[in-house]
C-alpha positions as CSV (number, residue, x, y, z in Angstrom):
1,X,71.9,138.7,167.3
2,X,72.5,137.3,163.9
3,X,74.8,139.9,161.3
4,X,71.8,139.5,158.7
5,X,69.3,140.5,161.3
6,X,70.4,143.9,162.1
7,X,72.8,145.8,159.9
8,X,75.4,147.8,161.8
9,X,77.4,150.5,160.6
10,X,79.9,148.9,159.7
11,X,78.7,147.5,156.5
12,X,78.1,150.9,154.5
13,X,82.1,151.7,155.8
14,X,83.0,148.4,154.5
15,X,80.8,149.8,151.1
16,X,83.0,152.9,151.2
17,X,85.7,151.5,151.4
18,X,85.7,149.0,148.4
19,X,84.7,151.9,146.5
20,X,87.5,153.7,147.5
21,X,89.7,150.7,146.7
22,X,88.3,150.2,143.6
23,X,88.7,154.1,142.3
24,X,92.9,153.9,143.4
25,X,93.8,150.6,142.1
26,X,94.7,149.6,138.5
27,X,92.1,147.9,136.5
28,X,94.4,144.9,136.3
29,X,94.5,144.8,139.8
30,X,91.1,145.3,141.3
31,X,89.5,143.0,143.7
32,X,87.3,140.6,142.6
33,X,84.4,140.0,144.7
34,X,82.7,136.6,144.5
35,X,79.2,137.2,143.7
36,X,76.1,134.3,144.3
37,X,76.7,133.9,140.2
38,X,80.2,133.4,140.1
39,X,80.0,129.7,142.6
40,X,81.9,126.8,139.9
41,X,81.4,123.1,141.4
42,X,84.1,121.7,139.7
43,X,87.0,123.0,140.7
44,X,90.8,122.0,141.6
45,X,90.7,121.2,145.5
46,X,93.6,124.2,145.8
47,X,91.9,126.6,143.4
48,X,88.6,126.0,146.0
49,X,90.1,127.3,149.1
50,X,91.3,130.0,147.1
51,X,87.8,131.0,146.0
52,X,86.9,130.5,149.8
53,X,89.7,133.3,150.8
54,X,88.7,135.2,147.6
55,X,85.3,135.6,149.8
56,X,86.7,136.7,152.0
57,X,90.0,139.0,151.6
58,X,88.1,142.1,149.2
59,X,86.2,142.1,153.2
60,X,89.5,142.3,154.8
61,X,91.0,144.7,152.5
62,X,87.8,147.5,152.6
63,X,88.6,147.5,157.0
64,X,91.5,148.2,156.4
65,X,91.5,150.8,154.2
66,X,89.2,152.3,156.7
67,X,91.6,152.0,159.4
68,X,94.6,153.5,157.3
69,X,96.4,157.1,157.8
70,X,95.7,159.3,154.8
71,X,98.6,160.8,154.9
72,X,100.2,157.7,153.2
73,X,97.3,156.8,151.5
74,X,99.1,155.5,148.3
75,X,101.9,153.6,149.9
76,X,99.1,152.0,152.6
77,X,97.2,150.9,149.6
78,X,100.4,149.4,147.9
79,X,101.0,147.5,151.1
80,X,97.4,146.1,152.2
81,X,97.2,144.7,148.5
82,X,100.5,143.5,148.7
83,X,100.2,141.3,152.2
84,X,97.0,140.3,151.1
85,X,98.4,139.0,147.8
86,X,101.6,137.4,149.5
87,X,98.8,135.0,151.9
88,X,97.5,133.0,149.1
89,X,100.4,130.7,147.6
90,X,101.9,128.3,149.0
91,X,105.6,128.8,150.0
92,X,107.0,125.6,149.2
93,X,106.3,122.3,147.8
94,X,108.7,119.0,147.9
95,X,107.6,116.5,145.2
96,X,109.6,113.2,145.8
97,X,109.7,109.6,144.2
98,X,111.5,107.0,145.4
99,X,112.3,103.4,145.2
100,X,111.5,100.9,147.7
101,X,111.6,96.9,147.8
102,X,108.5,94.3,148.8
103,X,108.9,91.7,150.7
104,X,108.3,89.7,147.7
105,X,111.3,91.3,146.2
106,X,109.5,93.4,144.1
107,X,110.3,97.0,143.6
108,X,107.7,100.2,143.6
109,X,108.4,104.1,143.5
110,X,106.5,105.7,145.8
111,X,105.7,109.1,145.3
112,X,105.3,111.4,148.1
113,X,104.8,115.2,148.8
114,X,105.2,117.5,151.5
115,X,103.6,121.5,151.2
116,X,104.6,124.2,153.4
117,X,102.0,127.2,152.8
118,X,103.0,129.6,155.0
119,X,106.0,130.5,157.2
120,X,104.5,133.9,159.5
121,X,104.6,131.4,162.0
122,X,107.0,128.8,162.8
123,X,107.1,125.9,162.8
124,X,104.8,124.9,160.4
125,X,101.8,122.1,161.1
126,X,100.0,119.8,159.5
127,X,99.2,116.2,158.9
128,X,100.6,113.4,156.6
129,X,98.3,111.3,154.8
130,X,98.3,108.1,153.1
131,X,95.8,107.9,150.4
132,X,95.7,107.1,146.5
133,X,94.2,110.4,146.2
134,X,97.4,112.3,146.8
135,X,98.6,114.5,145.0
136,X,100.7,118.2,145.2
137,X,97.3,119.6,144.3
138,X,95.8,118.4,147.6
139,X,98.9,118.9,149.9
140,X,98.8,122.5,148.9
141,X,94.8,123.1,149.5
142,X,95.5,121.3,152.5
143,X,98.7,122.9,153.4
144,X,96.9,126.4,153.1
145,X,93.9,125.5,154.7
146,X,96.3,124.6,157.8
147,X,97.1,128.0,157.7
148,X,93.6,129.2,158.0
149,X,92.9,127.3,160.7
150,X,95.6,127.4,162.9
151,X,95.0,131.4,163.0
152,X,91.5,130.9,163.4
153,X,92.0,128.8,166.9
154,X,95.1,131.1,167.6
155,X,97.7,128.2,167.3
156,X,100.8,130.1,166.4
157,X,102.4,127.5,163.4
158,X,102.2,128.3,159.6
159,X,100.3,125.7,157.8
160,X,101.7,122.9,156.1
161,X,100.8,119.3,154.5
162,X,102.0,116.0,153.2
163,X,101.0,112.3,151.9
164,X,102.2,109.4,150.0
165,X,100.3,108.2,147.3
166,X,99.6,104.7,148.5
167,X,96.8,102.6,149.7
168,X,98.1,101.2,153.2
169,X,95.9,98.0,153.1
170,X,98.0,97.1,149.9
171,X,101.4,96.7,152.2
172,X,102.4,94.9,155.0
173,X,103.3,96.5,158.5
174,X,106.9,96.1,157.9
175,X,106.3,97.6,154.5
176,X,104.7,100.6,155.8
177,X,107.5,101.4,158.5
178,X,110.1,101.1,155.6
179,X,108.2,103.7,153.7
180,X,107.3,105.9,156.0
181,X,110.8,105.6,157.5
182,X,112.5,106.5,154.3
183,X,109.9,109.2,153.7
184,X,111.5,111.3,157.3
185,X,114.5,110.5,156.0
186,X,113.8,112.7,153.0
187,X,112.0,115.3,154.8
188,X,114.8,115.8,156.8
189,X,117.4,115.9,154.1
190,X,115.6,119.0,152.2
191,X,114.9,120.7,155.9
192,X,111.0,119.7,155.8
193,X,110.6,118.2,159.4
194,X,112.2,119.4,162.9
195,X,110.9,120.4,165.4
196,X,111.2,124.4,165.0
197,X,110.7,123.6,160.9
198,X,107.9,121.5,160.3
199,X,106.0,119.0,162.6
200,X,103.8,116.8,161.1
201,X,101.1,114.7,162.7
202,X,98.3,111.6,162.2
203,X,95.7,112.4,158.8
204,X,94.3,110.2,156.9
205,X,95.7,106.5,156.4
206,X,98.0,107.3,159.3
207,X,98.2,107.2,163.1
208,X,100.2,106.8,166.5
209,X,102.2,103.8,164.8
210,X,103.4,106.0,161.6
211,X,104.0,109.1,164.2
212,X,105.9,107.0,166.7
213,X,108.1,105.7,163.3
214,X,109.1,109.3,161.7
215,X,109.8,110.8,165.9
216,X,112.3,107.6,166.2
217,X,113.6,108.0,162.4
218,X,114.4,111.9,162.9
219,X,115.4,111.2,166.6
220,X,117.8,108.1,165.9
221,X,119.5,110.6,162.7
222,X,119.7,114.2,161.8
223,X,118.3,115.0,165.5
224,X,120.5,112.8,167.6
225,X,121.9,115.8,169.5
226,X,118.9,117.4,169.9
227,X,117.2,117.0,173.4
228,X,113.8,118.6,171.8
229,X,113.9,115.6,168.7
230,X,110.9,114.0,169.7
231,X,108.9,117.7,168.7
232,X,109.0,117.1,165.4
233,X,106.1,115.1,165.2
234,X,103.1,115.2,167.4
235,X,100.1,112.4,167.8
236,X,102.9,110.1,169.1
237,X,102.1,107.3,171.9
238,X,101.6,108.5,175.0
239,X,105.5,106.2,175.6
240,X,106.9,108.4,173.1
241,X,106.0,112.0,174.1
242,X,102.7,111.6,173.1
243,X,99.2,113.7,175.3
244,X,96.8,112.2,177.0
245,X,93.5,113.2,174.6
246,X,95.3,113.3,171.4
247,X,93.4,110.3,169.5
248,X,89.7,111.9,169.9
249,X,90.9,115.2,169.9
250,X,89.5,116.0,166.2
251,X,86.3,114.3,167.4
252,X,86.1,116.4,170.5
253,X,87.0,119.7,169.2
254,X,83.5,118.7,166.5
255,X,81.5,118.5,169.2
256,X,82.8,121.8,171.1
257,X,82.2,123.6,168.0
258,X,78.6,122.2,167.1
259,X,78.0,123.2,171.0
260,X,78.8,126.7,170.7
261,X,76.2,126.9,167.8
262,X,73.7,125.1,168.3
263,X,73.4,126.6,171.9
264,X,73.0,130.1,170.0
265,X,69.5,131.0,170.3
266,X,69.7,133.4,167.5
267,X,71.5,131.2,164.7
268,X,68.5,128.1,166.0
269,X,66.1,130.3,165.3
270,X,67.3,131.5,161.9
271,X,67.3,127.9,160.7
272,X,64.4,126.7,162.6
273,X,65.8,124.5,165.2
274,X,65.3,124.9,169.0
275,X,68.8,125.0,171.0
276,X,70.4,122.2,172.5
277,X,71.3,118.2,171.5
278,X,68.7,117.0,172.7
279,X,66.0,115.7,170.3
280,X,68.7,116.0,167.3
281,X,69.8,113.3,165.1
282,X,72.3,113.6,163.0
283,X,73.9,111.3,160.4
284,X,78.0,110.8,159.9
285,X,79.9,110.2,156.2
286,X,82.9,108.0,157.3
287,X,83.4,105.7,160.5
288,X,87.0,106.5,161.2
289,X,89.0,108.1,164.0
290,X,87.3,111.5,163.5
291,X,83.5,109.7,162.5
292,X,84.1,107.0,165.2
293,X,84.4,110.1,168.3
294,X,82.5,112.2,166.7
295,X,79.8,110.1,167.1
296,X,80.5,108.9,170.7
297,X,80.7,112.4,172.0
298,X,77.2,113.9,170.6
299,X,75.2,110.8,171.3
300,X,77.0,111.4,175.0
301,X,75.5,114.6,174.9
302,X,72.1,113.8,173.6
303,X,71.8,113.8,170.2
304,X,70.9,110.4,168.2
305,X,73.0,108.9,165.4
306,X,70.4,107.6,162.8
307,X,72.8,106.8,159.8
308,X,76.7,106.3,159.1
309,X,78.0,106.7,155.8
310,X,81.4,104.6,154.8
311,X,83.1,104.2,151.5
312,X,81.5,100.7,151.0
313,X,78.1,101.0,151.9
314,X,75.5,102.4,154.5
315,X,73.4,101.8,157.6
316,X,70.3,103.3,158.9
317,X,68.2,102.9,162.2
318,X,65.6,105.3,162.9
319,X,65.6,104.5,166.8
320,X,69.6,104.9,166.7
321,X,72.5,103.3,166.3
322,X,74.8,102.4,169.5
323,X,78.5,104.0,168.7
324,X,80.1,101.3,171.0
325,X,78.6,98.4,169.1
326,X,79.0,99.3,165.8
327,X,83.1,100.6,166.8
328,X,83.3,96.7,168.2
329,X,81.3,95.2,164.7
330,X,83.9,97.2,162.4
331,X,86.8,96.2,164.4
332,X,86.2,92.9,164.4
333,X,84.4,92.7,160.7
334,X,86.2,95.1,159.0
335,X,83.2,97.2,157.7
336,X,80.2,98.5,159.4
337,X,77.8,97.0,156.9
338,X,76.0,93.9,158.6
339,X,75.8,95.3,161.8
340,X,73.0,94.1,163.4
341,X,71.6,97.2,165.3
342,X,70.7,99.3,161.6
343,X,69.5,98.1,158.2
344,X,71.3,98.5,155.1
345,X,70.6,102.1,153.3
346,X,70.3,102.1,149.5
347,X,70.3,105.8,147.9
348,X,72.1,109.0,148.6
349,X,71.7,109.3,152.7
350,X,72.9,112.8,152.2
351,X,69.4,113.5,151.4
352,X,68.0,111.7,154.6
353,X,65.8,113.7,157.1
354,X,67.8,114.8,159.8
355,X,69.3,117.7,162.1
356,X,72.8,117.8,161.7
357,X,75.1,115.9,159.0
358,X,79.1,115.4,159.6
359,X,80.6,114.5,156.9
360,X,84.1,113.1,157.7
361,X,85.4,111.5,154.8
362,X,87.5,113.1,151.9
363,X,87.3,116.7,150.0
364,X,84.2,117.9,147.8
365,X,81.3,115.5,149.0
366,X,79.1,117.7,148.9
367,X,78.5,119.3,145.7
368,X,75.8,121.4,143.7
369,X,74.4,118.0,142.6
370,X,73.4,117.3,145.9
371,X,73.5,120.1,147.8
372,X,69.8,120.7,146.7
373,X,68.7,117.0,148.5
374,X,70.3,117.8,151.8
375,X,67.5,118.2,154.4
376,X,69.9,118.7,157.6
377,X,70.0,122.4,158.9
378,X,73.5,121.8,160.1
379,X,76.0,120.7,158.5
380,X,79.1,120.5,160.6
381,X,82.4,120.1,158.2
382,X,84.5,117.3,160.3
383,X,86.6,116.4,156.9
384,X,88.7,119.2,155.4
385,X,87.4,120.6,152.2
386,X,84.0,118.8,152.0
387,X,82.0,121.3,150.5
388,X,82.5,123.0,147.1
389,X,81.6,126.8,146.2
390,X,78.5,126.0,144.3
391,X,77.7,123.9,146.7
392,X,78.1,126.0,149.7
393,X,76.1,128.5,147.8
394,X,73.0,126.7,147.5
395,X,73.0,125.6,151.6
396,X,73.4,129.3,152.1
397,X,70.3,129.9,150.1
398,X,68.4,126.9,151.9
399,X,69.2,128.7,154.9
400,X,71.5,126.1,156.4
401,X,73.7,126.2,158.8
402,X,77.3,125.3,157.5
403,X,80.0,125.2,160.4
404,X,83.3,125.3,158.4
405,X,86.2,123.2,158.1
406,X,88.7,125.6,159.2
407,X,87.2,126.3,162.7
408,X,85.2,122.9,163.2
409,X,88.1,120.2,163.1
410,X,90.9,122.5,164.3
411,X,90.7,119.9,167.3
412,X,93.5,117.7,165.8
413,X,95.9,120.7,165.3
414,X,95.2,122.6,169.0
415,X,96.2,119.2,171.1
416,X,99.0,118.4,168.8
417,X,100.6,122.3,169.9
418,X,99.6,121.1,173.4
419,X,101.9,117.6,172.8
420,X,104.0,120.3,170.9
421,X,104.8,122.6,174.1
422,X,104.6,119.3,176.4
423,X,107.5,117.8,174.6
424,X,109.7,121.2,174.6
425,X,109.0,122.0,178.0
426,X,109.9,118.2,178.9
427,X,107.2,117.7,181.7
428,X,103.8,116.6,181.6
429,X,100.9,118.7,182.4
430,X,99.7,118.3,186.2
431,X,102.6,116.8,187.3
432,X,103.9,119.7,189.3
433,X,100.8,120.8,190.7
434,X,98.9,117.6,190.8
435,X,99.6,116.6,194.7
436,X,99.3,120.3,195.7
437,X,95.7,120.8,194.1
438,X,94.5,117.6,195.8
439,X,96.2,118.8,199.4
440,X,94.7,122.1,198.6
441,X,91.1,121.1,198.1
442,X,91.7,118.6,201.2
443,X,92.4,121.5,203.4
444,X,89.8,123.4,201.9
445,X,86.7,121.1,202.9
446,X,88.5,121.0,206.6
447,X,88.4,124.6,206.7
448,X,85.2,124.6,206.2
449,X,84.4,121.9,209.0
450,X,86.2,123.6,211.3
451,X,84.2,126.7,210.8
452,X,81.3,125.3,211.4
453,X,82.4,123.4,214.5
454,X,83.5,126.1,215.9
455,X,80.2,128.1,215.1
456,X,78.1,125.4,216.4
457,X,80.2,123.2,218.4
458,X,80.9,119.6,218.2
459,X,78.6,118.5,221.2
460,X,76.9,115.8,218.8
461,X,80.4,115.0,217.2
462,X,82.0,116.3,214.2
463,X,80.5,118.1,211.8
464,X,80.6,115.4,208.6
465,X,81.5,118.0,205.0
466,X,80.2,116.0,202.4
467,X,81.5,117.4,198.4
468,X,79.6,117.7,196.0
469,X,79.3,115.2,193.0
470,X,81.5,117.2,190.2
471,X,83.8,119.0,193.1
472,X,84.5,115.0,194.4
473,X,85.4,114.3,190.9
474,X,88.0,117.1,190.9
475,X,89.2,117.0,194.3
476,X,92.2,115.2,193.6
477,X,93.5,117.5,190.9
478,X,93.5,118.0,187.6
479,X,95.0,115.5,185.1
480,X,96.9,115.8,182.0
481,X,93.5,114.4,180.3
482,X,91.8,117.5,182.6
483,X,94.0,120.0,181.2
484,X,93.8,119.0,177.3
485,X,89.8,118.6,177.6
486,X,90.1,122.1,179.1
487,X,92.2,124.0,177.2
488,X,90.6,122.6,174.1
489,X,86.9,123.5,174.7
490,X,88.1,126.9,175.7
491,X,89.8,126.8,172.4
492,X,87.0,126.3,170.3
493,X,84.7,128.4,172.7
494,X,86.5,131.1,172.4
495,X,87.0,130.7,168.3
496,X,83.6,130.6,167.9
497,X,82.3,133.9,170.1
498,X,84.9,135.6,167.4
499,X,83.7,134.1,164.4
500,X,79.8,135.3,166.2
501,X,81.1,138.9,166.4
502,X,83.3,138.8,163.0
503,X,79.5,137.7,161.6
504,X,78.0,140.3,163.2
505,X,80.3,142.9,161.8
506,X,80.1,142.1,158.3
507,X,76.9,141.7,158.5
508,X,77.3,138.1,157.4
509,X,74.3,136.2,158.7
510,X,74.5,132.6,158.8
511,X,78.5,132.6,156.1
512,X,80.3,131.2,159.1
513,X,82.8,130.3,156.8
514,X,83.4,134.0,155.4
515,X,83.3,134.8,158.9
516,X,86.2,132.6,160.1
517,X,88.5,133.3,156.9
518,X,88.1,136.9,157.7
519,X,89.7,136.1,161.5
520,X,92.4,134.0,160.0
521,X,92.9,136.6,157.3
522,X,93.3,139.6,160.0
523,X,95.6,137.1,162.2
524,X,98.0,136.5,159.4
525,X,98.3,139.9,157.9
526,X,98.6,141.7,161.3
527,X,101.1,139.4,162.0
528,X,103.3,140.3,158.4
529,X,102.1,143.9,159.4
530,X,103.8,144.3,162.4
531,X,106.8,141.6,161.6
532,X,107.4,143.9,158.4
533,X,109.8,141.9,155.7
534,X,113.4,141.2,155.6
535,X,114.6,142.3,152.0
């Protein structure tokens, strides 16, 4: 059952606790607990997550001190603050500018940025973006949310995040490998990028092609003599070291985590929705890589895409809008407005009737100005950072349920440490047990036959073993595909039963997102705990 509908006692220990923690520290030093007052909208995008693990940590902090030996009391005190403290900023941040020739001639500086947040785990992960929007502000909210999330899916990197601040559609192809060459280069010359350092991976603006570029760049240079080069970079080609699953991978790992919650009888029933996909629409903010399989998975599994929200306009079609079709419009058009199956939407669709929203586009969409309009009872967080504080406040109150950034899109990040480990251990997955499986499940079925011929004879002939459907589907094996699908909805299965019991615990209803920071924030601090520091 649901943490706000029956109250364990674990919540008037966690009440002790703060109190305790409150009477021992400093007043300079006390924990501030975010109350439902204290929710800005406007705030920086870093200064946001750090409200978010504000939430969270004063939670974190009150357990522990339950947990701690009272002979030491003082000095266990001292050191909970102080690990606590040490999670928040980021550990490094490389601003860089540098010049770079058109093929007009022309010159531009280019500015780029690369944030490492946190090194408890190495390497460290995260994407590389090419947007005007970037800035050190963002690669450090990103860099640290990386963190967050790669604890709460237990992938064992330290966060980290980078981007150039350009539009891509402004240069040419060769433009953009002469950039994004130049900006390894530079990653590799201040130690940002290797493959037991940093590994980047596909974000926004970016993809296979840019990947493929900064693996040959670092390959063909600093990591000539390294046989593991092509590790430091994952969302390759699958000619390059690349997985099989990689591309959809963010898009997949939405609709495992959407599954695992909307499948919950008791969270359904706390917002008023009956379990299941079926009979659900739902409406997606951006048509990209993440929008674009996002979409094709949960209309696979039932649910109906009524709306898609892109940068220059909107569509809307009641009766549904075919994923396929509209993927073939944009490629070919360029935008999805025009496309024949859905009418053109004017107004803010954020406040269309529907089931579940996605929004899969940039940071702070959603904000107390129209958090109030949104009529969806889930809103499933496929973009990193799309809700603000106030914001998240008021769907809270509205008894909505908000599936968080952190857990809901760690699909990118848990494939790339599959491509990660594929590309250290230098084999693919399946190939060494591929044949065997298949001879195994052979020799299974004749097993069986012969059993029964011998049971019943074979005076009508043999016996005929028909498979089933799904075990004729799997007979041969499982693929490389098989094994990322797999692993990742076990992934995000797993996540989510410990964000259900973290929820339970704290007694925090339907705060998935207090929930998850709390697992990530135990992750990481046992992890210091137990690792203890080197001067």
């Amino acid at each position: 059952m649901l943490g706000g509908v029956f109250r364990s006692n674990a919540c008037s220990k966690v009440a002790k606790s703060l109190s305790l923690l409150k009477a021992q520290a400093p007043a300079s030093s006390q924990v501030r607990l975010s109350s439902s007052a204290d929710a800005p909208d406007d705030v920086d995008f870093f200064e946001m997550v750090s409200m978010f693990y504000d939430r969270a940590a004063p939670m974190v902090e009150a357990q522990l001190l339950e947990k701690m030996d009272t002979k030491h009391q003082a000095y266990d005190i001292k050191k909970i603050k102080g690990i606590l403290k040490l999670l928040k900023p980021t550990n490094h941040v490389l601003s860089l500018t540098f010049p770079f020739k058109r093929d007009d001639g022309s010159f531009d500086l280019i500015e780029a940025y690369r944030a490492q947040h946190s090194q408890h785990r190495t390497p460290c992960k995260g994407g590389i973006r090419y947007s005007m929007d970037v800035c050190e502000s963002e690669v450090r909210a990103l860099a640290s949310l990386m963190t967050y999330k790669n604890a709460v899916v237990d992938v064992p990197f330290g966060g980290a995040k980078g981007g150039i601040k350009i539009n891509p559609r402004d240069y040419s192809e060769r433009e953009l490998e002469k950039i994004t060459r130049r900006f390894c280069i530079e990653l590799a010359k201040k130690g940002f990028i290797g493959p037991g350092i940093d590994v980047p991976a596909p974000d926004m603006g970016t993809g296979e092609r840019e990947m493929s570029w900064i693996a040959d760049t670092y390959a063909m240079t600093v990591g000539y003599q390294d046989i593991n080069s092509h590790a430091c970079v994952t969302g390759k080609p699958i000619s390059q070291g690349g997985i099989h699953g990689r591309t959809s991978a963010t898009g997949r790992g939405i609709l495992h985590g959407i599954e695992n919650f909307i499948n919950e009888s008791s969270y359904m029933s706390a917002i008023g929705l009956t379990p299941g996909f079926h009979d659900k629409t739902f409406i997606v903010q951006g048509f990209g890589n993440v929008g674009l399989h996002t979409t094709r998975y949960l209309t696979r599994f039932g649910a109906k895409c009524i709306g898609v929200m892109e940068i220059d306009g909107c569509i809307y079609n009641p009766a549904g809008i075919d994923p396929k079709a509209l993927e073939d419009y944009k490629i070919a058009n360029g935008t999805v407005v025009g496309f024949p199956g859905a009418e053109k939407y004017e107004g803010d669709m954020f406040a269309e009737q529907c089931d579940i929203l996605v929004p899969c586009a940039g940071e702070k969409q959603i904000t107390a100005q129209n958090a109030h309009n949104i009529k969806a009872k889930i809103i499933a967080e496929g973009a990193n950072g799309p809700t603000t504080p106030a914001a998240d406040k008021i769907l809270l109150e509205n008894k909505a349920l908000v599936i968080p950034d952190l857990y809901l899109n760690a699909g990118g990040v848990t494939v790339s440490y599959f491509e990660w480990l594929k590309n250290l251990n230098h084999v693919s997955y399946g190939r060494l047990t591929f044949k065997y499986e298949m001879e195994s499940n052979t020799h299974l079925l004749e097993s069986v036959q012969e059993s029964l011929e011998r049971k019943f004879g074979k005076a009508g002939g043999r016996i005929p073993i028909v498979p089933s459907e799904k075990f004729s589907s799997r007979i041969a094996g499982a693929s490389e595909k098989d094994i990322v699908h797999s692993g990742l909805a076990y992934t995000m299965e797993r996540s989510a039963r410990q964000i259900m019991r973290t929820g339970m615990k704290y007694n925090l209803g339907l705060d998935l997102r207090t929930a998850a920071y709390i697992n990530a924030i135990e992750k990481i601090y046992n992890v210091y705990h137990d690792a203890g520091f080197t001067f």
